[in-house]
C-alpha positions, -999 to 999 in steps of 0.1 A, spaced: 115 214 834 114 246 853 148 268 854 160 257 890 160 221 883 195 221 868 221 246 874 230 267 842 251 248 816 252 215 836 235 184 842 234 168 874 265 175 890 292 175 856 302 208 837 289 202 798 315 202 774 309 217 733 323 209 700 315 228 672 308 206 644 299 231 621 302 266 613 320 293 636 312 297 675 322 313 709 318 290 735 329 300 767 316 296 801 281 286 801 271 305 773 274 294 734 272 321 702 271 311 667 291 338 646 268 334 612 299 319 592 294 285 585 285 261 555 258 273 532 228 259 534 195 263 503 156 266 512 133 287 493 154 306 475 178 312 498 219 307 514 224 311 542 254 292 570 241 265 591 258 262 625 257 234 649 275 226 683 269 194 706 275 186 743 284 162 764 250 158 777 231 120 767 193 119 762 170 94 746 141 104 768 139 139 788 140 174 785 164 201 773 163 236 771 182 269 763 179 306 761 181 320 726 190 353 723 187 368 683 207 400 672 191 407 647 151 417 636 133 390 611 131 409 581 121 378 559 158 365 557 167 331 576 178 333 608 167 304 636 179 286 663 171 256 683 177 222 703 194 189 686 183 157 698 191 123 689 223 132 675 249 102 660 277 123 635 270 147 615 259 131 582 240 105 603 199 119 609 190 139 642 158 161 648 157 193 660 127 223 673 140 256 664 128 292 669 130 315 638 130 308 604 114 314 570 84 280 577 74 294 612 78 308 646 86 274 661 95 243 640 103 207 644 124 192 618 152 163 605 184 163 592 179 140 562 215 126 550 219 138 513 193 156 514 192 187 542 175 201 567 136 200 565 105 207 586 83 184 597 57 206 619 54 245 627 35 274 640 31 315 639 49 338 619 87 338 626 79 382 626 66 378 659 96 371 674 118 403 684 156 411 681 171 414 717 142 395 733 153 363 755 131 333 746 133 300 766 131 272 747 122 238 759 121 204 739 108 172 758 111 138 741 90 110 751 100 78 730 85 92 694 65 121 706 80 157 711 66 192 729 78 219 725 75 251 745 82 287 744 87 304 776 67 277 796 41 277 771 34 246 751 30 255 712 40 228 692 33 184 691 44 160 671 50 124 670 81 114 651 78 79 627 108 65 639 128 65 675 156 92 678 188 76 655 213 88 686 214 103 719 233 131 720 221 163 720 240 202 712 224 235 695 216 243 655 213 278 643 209 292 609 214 324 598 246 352 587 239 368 624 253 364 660 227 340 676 236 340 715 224 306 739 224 307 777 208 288 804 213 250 784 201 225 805 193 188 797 174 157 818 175 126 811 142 102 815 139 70 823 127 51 788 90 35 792 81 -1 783 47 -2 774 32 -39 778 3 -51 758 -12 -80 770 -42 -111 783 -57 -94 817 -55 -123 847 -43 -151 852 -11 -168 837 -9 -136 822 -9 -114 851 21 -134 872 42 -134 837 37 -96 836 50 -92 874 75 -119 880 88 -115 843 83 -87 821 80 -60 847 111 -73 873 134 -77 841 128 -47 825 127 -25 857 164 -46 865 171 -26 827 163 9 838 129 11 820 100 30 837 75 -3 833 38 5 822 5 -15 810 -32 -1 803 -49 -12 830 -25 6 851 -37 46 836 -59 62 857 -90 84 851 -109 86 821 -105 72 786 -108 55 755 -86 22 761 -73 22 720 -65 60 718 -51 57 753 -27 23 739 -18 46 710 -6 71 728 16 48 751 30 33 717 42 66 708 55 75 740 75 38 741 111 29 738 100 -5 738 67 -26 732 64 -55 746 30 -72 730 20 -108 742 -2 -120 714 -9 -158 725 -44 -155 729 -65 -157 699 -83 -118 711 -72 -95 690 -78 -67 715 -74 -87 751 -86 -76 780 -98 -40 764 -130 -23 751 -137 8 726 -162 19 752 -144 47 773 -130 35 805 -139 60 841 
């Protein structure tokens, strides 16, 4: 999602709107800045307040992104900031990818109900990052697979082992220093149906009178394997789409276990 295709702090055409759930903020305008007072939270050794703010903004599938801004050097204490998605209430689990912290650079991570924050995926050395330097973060969510990138750089993957719990999507930030956002934007995807099915015929009329009419009628982006084009292996290539699914849709009347597909890889 590149910077010009939503206007700062909106999405489409309607102002966002914060609430801060937890810890202390400034939100004014378009911009958002945790204050480092907030509930203590416990990792390696260490307290430290946990802030987090949601929006207005709904997103199952899309992109988001913000600018974090960090006051403060990384000297070894705690101190990140990132996107929420998938968020319900606040004792309810949400993911988040975060810049900063004592596990990495860049992060992905739950909130776990009773249990905290943890991370589930990271990379660098959260020292690299400099006090005073903007950083553009970007989060896009395809069904259970996330990307993240840093300044339009892609440095981070992971596949999540459940869908997203909620939909709505705010800020997190950790840390007893001002932590500034700008620039929040969010885009909402269509969801994908991924269709797994007999090649030909009845199969083929139930896919495109049926399956594909009624789900496209529901909003979904409608997809099946055949359809991909260019190289690959058909079972890497239907794993993929799995993860990248809202819904599967799997017709398994025939007695093939793998219809209408080969391991061979498909030009």
């Amino acid at each position: 999602m590149s910077r010009e295709t939503l206007a700062n702090g909106t999405i489409g055409h309607n102002k966002l709107n914060w609430f801060p759930v937890l810890g202390q903020w400034n939100i004014a305008g378009a911009g958002q800045i945790f204050l480092g007072e907030g509930p203590p939270a416990a990792t390696q050794a260490q307290s430290f307040p946990v802030g987090l703010a949601v929006s207005s903004a709904s997103m199952q599938t899309g992109q988001c992104r913000a600018q974090i801004r960090f006051s403060a050097p990384f000297n070894g204490a705690e101190q990140a900031a990132g996107i929420v998605v998938g968020y319900r209430s606040h004792d309810k689990p949400y993911v988040f990818a975060e810049l900063g912290g004592t596990s990495g650079a860049c992060l992905v991570g739950e909130f776990v109900s009773g249990f905290g924050w943890r991370p589930l995926a990271a990379t660098g050395q959260a020292q690299s990052l400099q006090k005073d330097g903007d950083y553009l973060l970007e989060l896009n969510v395809s069904g259970q697979e996330l990307r993240v990138l840093v300044d339009g750089v892609r440095v981070l993957e992971h596949v999540l082992l459940h869908p997203l719990d909620g939909r709505q999507v705010g800020l997190i930030a950790k840390g007893n220093r001002e932590i500034s956002f700008s620039q929040f934007a969010c885009k909402a995807g269509k969801p994908r149906a991924f269709v797994v099915m007999q090649f030909g015929e009845p199969y083929e009329n139930i896919y495109k009178q049926v399956i594909q009419e009624q789900a496209t009628a529901a909003g979904f982006e409608v997809f099946r394997i055949d359809e991909k084009a260019g190289p690959g292996v058909i079972l890497q290539d239907m794993q993929r789409e799995i993860e990248q699914a809202e819904v599967v849709n799997a017709e398994i009347t025939p007695a093939n276990p793998n219809p209408g597909s080969s391991l061979e890889p498909r030009f």
